[in-house]
C-alpha positions in Angstrom: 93.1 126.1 104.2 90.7 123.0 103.2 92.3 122.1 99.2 89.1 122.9 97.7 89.8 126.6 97.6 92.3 126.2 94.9 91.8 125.0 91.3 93.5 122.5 89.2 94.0 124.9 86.5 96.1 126.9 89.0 98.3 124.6 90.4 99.1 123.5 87.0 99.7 127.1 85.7 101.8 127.9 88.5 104.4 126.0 86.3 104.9 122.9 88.8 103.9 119.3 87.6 100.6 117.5 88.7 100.9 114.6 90.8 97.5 113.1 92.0 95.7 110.6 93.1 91.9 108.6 92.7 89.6 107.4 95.1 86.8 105.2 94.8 84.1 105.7 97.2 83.5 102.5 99.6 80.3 100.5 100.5 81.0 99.5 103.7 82.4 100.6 106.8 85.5 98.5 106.5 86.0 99.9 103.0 85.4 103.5 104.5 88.1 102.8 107.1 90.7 101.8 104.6 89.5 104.7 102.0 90.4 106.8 104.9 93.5 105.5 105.8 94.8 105.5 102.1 93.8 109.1 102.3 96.3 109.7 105.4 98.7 108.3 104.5 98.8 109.9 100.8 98.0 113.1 102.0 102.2 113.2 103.7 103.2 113.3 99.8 101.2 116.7 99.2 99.6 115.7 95.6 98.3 118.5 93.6 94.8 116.8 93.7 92.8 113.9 94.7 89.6 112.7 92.7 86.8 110.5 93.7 84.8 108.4 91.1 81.6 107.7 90.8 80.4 103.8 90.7 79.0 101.8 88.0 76.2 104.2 86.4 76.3 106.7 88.5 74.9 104.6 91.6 77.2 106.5 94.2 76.7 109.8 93.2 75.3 110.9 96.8 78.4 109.0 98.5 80.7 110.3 96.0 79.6 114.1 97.1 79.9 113.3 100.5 83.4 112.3 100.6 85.2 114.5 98.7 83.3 117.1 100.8 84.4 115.3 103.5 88.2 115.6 102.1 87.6 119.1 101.3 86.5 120.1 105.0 89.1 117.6 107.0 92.2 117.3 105.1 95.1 120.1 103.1 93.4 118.2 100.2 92.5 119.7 96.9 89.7 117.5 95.9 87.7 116.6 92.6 84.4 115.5 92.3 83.8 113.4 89.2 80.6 114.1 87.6 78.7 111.8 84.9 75.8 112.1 82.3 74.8 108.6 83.1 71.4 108.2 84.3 70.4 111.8 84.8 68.4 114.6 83.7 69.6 118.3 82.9 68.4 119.5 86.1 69.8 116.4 88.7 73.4 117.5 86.6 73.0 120.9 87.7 71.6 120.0 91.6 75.0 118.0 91.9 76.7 120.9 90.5 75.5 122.7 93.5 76.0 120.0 95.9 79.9 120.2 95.3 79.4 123.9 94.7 78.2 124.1 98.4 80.8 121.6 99.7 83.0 124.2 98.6 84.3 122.1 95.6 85.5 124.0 92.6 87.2 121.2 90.4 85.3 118.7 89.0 85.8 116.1 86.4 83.4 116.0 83.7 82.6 112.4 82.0 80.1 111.0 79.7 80.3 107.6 81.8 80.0 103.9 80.7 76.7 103.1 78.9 73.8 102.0 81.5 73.8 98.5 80.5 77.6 98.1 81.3 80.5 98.0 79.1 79.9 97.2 75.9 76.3 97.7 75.5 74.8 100.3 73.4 75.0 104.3 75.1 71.8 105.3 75.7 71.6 109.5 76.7 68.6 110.4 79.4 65.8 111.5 77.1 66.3 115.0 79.4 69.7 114.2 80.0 73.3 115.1 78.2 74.6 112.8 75.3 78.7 113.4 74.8 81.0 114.7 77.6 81.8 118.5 75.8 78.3 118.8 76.6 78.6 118.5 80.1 81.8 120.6 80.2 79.6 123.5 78.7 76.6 122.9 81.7 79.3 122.9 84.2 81.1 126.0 82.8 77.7 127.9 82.7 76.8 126.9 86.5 80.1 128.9 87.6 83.6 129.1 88.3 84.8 125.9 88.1 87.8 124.3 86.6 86.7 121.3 84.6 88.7 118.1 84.0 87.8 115.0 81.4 89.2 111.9 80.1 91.4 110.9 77.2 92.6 107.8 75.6 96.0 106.9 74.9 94.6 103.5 73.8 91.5 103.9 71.5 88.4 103.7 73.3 86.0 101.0 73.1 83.3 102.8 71.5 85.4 104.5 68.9 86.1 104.2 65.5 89.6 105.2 65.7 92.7 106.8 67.4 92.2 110.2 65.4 88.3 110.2 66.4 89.6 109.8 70.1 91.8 113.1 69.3 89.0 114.7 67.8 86.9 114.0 70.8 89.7 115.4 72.8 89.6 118.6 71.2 86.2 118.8 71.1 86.1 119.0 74.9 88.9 121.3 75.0 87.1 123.6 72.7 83.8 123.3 74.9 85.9 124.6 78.2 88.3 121.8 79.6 91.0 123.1 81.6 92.8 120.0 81.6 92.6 116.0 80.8 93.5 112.9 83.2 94.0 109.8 80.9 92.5 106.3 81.0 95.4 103.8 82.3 97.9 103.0 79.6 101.7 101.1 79.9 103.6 102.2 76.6 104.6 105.8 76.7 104.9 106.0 73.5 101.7 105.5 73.4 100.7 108.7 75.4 102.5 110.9 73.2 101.4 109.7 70.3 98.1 111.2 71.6 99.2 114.2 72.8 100.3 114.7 69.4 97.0 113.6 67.5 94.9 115.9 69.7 97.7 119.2 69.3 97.2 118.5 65.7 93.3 119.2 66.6 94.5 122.4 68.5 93.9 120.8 72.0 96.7 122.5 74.2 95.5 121.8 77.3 97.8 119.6 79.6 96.9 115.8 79.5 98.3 114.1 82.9 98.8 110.4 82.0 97.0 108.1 84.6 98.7 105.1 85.9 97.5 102.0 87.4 100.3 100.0 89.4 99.5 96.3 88.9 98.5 94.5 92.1 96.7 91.6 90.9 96.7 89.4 87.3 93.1 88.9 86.9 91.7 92.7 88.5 94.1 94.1 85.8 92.9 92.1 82.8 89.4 92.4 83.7 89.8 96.6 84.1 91.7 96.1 80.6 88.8 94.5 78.9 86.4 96.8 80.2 88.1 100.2 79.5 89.9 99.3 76.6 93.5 99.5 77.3 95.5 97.5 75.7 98.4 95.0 78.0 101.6 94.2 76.0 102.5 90.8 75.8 105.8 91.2 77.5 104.3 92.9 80.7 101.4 89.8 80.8 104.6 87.2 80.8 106.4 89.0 83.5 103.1 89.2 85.2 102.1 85.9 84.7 105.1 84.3 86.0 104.5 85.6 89.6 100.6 85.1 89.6 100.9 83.1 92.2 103.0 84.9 94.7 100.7 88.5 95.4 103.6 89.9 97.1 105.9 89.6 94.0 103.5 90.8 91.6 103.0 93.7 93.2 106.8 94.0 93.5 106.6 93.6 89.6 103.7 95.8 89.4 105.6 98.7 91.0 108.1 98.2 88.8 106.7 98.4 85.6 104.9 101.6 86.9 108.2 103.0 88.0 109.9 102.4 84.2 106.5 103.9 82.7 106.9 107.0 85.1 110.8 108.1 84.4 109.5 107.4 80.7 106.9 109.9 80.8 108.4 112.5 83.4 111.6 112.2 81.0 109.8 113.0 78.2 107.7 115.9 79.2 104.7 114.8 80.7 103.3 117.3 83.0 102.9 114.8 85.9 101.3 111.5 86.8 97.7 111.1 88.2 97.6 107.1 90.1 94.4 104.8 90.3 94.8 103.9 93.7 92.3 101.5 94.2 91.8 103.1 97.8 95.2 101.7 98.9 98.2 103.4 99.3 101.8 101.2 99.3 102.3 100.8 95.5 101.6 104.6 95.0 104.0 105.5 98.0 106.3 102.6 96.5 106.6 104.2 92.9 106.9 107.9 94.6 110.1 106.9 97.0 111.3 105.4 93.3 111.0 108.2 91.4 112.6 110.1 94.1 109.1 112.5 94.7 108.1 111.7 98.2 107.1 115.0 100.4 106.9 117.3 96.9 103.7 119.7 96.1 102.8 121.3 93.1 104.4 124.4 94.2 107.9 123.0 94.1 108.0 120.7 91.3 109.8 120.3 88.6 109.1 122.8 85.3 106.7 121.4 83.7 108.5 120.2 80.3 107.3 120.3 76.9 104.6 117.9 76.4 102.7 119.8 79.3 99.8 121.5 76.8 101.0 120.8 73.8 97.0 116.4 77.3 82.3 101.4 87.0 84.5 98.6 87.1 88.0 100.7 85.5 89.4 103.7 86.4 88.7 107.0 84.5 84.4 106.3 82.9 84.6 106.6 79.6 84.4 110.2 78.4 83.5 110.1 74.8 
């Protein structure tokens, strides 16, 4: 049975942690072949789900459709379509809806997205269009059946005022009908509890998977840094930076900074791990022999433990 026929909310109430991985979708043929073989070879370690972002402002949306229908139809894959507010009216919001809707996708994640101008600049809403992600949850919820994922911040987010109003935010889409959260890339787990913990105090309770990106190269990481907001330790830059040179080592190093975050979060009750891919495969597969997951599905996972639901140029578009 094609993945799409189960939902997120589910899988993740069936009591087994979430391990999942994101997609980007390609622009070329060569970067559909590799998206593809990523896919294969990722698919062997039976994730819970796979997601597939769109690009900067929304400018794959009609690619993005087409290939998580794509993984929906040809692969065991439960697949989630990432939706965004960016650049469309009410009604293209809900035609896209029904795009996924008819590729037989019933899990999608709901974002607010980067501003149009990029990073930084000023967010300007569609004058017919959505302004804040709960909003979008709600138009989504209303359109059907769906189970509805957003984004969260262990790191404050670029646009906000403060940790606590990232919390708040949090809530605010949990309240609006979020059945889960996937979190921004992050590399202190302290960090990710810490937020957990704002956003209970908010009376958010549902689960929050962290989302990890395994570092492959210097500069890409400190450019996704600067654009999402995360913030990169000083002792991870030296280690990093010592090796810039040598792409084989620092993605040796890469992996194993991921793998310490992982047993971190795992040990401390996170209800599973969601991994920026970056349409490649080895780290991901890397980290999984590590942790000693290879081969295991949602349905025989651990318990999840007791942080579960008590959670464009970088991963995860902002979803303030």
């Amino acid at each position: 049975m094609p993945g799409g026929a189960n939902t997120i909310r589910d899988l993740i109430a069936s009591g087994g942690r979430s391990f999942s991985f994101e997609f980007f979708p390609p622009k070329t043929d060569q970067g559909e072949t590799l998206l593809w073989q990523a896919i294969r070879e990722l698919e062997s370690l039976a994730p819970t789900f796979v997601s597939v972002t769109y690009g900067a402002g929304g400018s794959t949306r009609d690619r993005t459709v087409r290939v998580v229908g794509r993984i929906s139809a040809e692969t065991t894959l439960t697949a989630v379509g990432h939706l965004t507010c960016v650049g469309s009216t009410r009604a293209e919001l809900r035609h896209v809806v029904g795009a996924y809707a008819d590729a037989g996708i019933r899990n999608i994640l709901a974002l607010r997205g980067d501003p149009p101008g990029g990073p930084g600049a000023e967010w300007q809403a569609h004058p017919n269009g959505l302004d804040h992600a709960d909003e979008l949850v709600r138009l989504v919820r209303q359109l059907g059946d769906f189970c509805v994922g957003v984004a969260a911040f262990p790191d404050r987010h670029p646009e906000s005022p403060s940790l606590d109003h990232d919390a708040r935010i949090l809530a605010a889409k949990a309240a609006a009908g979020a059945d889960f959260a996937v979190t921004q890339f992050f590399f202190g787990a302290d960090d990710y509890f810490a937020m957990v913990q704002r956003a209970e105090a908010y009376g958010c309770t549902i689960p929050v998977v962290p989302g990890i990106m395994p570092v492959t190269d210097v500069r890409q990481i400190e450019r996704f840094a600067l654009l999402s907001g995360a913030s990169l330790p000083a002792p991870l830059v030296r280690r990093l930076r010592a090796v810039e040179d040598d792409p084989e080592a620092v993605r040796r190093v890469g992996v194993e900074i991921a793998t310490v975050l992982c047993e971190e979060l795992l040990a401390g009750g996170a209800p599973g791990l969601h991994f920026y891919t970056l349409n490649r495969s080895t780290a991901t597969r890397e980290i999984y022999r590590a942790l000693g997951l290879p081969g295991r599905g949602a349905a025989d996972a651990q318990p999840v433990g007791a942080g579960a639901g008590s959670s464009s140029g970088a991963p995860v578009p902002d979803g303030a």
